[in-house]
PyMOL CGO cylinders between C-alpha atoms (Angstrom):
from pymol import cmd
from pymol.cgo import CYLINDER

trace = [
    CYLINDER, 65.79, 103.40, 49.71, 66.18, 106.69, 52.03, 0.3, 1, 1, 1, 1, 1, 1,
    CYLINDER, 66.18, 106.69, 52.03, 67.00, 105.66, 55.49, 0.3, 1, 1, 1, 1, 1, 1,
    CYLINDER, 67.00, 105.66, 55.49, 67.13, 107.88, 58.81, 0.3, 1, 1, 1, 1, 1, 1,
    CYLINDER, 67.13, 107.88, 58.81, 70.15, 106.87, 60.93, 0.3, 1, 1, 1, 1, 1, 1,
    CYLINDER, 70.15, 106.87, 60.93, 69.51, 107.98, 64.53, 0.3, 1, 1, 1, 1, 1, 1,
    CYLINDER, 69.51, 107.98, 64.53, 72.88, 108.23, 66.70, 0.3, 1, 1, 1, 1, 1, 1,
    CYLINDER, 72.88, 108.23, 66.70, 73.04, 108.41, 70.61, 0.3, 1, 1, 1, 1, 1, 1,
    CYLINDER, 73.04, 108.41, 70.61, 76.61, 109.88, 71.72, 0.3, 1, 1, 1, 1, 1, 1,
    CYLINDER, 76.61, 109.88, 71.72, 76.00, 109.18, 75.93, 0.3, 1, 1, 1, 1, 1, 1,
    CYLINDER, 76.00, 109.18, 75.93, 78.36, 111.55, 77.83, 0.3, 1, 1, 1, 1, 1, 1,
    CYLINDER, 78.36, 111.55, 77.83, 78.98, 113.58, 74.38, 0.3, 1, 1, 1, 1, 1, 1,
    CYLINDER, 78.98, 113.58, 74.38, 78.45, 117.54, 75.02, 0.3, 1, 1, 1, 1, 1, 1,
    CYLINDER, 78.45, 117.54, 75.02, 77.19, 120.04, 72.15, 0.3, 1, 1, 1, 1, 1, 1,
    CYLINDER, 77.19, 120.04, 72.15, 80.82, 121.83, 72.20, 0.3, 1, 1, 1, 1, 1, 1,
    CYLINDER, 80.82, 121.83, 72.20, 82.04, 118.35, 71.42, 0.3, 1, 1, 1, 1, 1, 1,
    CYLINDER, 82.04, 118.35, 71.42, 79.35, 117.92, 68.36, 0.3, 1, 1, 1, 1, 1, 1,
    CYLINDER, 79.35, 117.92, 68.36, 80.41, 121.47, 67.06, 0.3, 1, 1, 1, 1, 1, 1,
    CYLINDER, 80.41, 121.47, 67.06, 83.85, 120.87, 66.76, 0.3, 1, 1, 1, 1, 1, 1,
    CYLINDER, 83.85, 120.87, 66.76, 83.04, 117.89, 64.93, 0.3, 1, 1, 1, 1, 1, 1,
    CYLINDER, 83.04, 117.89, 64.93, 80.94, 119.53, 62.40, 0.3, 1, 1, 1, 1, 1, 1,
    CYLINDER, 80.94, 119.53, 62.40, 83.34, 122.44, 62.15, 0.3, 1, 1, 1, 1, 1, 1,
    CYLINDER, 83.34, 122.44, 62.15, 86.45, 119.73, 61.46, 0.3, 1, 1, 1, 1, 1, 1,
    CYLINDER, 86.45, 119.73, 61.46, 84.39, 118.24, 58.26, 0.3, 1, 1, 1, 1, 1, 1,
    CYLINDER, 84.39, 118.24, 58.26, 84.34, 121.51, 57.18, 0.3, 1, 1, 1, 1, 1, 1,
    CYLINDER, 84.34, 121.51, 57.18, 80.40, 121.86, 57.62, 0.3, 1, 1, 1, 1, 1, 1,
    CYLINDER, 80.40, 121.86, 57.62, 78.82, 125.14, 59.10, 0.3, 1, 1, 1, 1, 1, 1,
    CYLINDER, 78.82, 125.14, 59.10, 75.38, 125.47, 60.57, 0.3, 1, 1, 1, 1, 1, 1,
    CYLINDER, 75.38, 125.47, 60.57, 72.59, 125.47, 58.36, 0.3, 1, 1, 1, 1, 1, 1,
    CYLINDER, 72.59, 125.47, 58.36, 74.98, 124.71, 55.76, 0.3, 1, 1, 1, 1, 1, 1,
    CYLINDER, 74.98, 124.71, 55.76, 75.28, 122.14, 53.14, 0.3, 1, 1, 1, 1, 1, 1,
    CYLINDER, 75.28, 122.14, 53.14, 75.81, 118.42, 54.41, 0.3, 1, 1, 1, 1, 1, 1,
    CYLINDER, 75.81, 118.42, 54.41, 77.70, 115.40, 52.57, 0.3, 1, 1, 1, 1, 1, 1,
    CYLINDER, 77.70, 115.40, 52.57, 77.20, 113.94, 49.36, 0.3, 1, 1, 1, 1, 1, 1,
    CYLINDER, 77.20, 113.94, 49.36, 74.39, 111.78, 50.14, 0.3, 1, 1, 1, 1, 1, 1,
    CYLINDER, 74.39, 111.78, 50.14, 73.03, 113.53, 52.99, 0.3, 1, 1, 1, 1, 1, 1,
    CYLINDER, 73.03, 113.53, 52.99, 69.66, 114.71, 52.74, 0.3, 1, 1, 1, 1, 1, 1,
    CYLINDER, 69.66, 114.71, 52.74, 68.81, 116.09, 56.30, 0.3, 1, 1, 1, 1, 1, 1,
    CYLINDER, 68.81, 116.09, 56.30, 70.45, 116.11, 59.72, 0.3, 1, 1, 1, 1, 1, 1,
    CYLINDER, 70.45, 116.11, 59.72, 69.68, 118.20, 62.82, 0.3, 1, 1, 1, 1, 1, 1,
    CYLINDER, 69.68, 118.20, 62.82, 70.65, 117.56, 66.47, 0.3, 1, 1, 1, 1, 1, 1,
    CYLINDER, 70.65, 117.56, 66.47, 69.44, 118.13, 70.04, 0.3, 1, 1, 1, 1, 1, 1,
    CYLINDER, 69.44, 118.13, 70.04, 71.55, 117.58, 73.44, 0.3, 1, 1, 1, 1, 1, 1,
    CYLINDER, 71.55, 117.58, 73.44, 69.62, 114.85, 75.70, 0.3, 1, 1, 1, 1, 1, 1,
    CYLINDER, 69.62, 114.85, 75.70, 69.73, 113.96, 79.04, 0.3, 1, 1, 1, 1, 1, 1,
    CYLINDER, 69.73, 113.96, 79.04, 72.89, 111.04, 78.13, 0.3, 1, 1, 1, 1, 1, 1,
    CYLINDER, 72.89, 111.04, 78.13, 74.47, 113.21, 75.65, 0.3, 1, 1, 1, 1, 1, 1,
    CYLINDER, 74.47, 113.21, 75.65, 73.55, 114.03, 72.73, 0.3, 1, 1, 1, 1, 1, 1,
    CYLINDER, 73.55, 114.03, 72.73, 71.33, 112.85, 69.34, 0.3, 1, 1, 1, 1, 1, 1,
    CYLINDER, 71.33, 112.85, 69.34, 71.93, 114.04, 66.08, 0.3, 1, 1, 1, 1, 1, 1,
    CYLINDER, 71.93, 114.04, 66.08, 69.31, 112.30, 63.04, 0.3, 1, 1, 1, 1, 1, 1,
    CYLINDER, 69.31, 112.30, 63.04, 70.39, 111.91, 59.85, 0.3, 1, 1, 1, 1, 1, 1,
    CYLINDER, 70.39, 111.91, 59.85, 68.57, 111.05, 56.57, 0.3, 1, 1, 1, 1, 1, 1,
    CYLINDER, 68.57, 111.05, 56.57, 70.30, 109.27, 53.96, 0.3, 1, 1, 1, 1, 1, 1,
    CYLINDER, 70.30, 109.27, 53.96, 70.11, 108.21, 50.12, 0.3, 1, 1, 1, 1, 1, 1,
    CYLINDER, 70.11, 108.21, 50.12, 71.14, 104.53, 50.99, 0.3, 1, 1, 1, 1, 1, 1,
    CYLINDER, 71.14, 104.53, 50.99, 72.61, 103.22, 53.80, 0.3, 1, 1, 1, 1, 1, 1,
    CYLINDER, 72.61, 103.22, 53.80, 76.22, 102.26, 52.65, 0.3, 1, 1, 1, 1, 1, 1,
    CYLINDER, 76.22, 102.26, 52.65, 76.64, 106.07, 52.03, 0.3, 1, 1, 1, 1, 1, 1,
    CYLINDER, 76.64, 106.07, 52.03, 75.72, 106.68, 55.95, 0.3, 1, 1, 1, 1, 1, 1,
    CYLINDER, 75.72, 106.68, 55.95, 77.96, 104.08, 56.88, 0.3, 1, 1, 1, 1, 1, 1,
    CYLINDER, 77.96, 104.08, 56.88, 81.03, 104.80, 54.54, 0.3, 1, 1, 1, 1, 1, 1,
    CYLINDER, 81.03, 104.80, 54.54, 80.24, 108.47, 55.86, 0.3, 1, 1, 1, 1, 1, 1,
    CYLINDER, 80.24, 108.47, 55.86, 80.34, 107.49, 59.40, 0.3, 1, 1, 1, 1, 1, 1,
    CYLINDER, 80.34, 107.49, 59.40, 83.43, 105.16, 59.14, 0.3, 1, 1, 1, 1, 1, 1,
    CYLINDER, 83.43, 105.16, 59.14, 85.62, 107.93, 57.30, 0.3, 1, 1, 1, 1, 1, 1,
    CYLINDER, 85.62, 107.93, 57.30, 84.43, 110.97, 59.40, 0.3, 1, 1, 1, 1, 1, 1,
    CYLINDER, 84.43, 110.97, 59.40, 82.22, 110.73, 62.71, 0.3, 1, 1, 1, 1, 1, 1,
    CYLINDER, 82.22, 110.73, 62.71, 84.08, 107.66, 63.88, 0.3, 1, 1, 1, 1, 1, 1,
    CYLINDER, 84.08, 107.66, 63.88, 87.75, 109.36, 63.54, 0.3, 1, 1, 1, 1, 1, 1,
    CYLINDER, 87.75, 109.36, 63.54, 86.44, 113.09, 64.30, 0.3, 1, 1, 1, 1, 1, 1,
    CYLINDER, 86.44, 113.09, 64.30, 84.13, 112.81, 66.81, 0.3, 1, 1, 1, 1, 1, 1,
    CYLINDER, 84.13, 112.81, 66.81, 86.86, 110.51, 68.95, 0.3, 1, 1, 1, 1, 1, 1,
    CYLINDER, 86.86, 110.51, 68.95, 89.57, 112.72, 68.53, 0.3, 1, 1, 1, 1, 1, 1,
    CYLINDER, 89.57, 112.72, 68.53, 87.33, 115.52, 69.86, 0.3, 1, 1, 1, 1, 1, 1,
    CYLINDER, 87.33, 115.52, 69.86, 87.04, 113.17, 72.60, 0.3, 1, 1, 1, 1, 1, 1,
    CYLINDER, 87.04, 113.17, 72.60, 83.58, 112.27, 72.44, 0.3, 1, 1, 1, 1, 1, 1,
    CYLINDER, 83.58, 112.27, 72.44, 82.97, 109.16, 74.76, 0.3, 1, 1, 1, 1, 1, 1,
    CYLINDER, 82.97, 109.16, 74.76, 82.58, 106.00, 73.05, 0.3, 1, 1, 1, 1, 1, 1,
    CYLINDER, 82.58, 106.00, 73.05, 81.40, 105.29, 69.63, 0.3, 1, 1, 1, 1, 1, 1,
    CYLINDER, 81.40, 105.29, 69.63, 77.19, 106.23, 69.61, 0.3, 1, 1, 1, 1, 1, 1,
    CYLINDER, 77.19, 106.23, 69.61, 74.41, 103.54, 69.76, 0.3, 1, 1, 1, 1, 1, 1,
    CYLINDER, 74.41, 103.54, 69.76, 73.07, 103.87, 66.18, 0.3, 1, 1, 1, 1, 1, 1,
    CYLINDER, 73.07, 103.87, 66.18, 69.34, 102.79, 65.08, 0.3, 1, 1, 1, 1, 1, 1,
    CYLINDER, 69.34, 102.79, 65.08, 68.45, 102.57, 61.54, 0.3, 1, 1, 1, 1, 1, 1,
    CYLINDER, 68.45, 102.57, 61.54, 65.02, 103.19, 60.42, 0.3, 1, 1, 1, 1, 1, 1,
    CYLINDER, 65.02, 103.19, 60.42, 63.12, 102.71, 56.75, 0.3, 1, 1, 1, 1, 1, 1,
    CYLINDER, 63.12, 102.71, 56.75, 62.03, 106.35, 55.59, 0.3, 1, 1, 1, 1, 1, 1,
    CYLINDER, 62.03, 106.35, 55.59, 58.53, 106.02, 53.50, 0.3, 1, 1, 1, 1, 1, 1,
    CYLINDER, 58.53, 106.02, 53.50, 58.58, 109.60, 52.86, 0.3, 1, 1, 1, 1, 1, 1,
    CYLINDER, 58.58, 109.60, 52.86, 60.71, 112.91, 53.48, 0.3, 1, 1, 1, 1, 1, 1,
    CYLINDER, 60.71, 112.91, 53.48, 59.95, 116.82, 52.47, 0.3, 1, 1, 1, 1, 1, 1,
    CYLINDER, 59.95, 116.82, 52.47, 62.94, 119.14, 51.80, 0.3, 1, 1, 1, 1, 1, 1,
    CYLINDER, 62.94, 119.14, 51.80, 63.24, 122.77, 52.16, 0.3, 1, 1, 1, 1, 1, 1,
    CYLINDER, 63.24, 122.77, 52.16, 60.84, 124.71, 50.55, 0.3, 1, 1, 1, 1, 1, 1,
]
cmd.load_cgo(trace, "trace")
């Protein structure tokens, strides 16, 4: 089952999230990880939030274990993020 993996980096900047990206070797608009099916992310008043939508959920969290954990601390993003996990009954791709 697809899930959508919503993750809250408080006192993480946009810079912060780019570097990130750029050091998994992902570009903007670009394709995402084997797995992936859609992210996109905002800056919010604590930090930011970037949403992800997943195949399963052990692929999100193998994902996040081997790359946003290490990458985004040695960016120095603050803190691992508050993560919420939520069933997806339906998503649309690109067209």
């Amino acid at each position: 089952m697809a899930i959508a993996a919503e993750l809250n980096f408080t006192g993480g900047t946009l810079e912060q999230y780019d570097q990130t990206i750029k050091k998994m070797g992902f570009v903007p608009g670009g394709a995402g990880a084997p797995g992936g099916l859609f992210h996109w992310v905002t800056k919010t008043d604590e930090g930011v939030r970037a949403v992800d939508v997943w195949e399963t959920k052990e692929q999100f969290e193998r994902f996040a274990q081997e790359k946003i954990g290490p990458i985004s601390a040695e960016v120095g993003v603050p803190g691992p993020p508050r993560t919420t996990f939520h069933e997806v009954h339906n998503y649309l791709t690109k067209g």
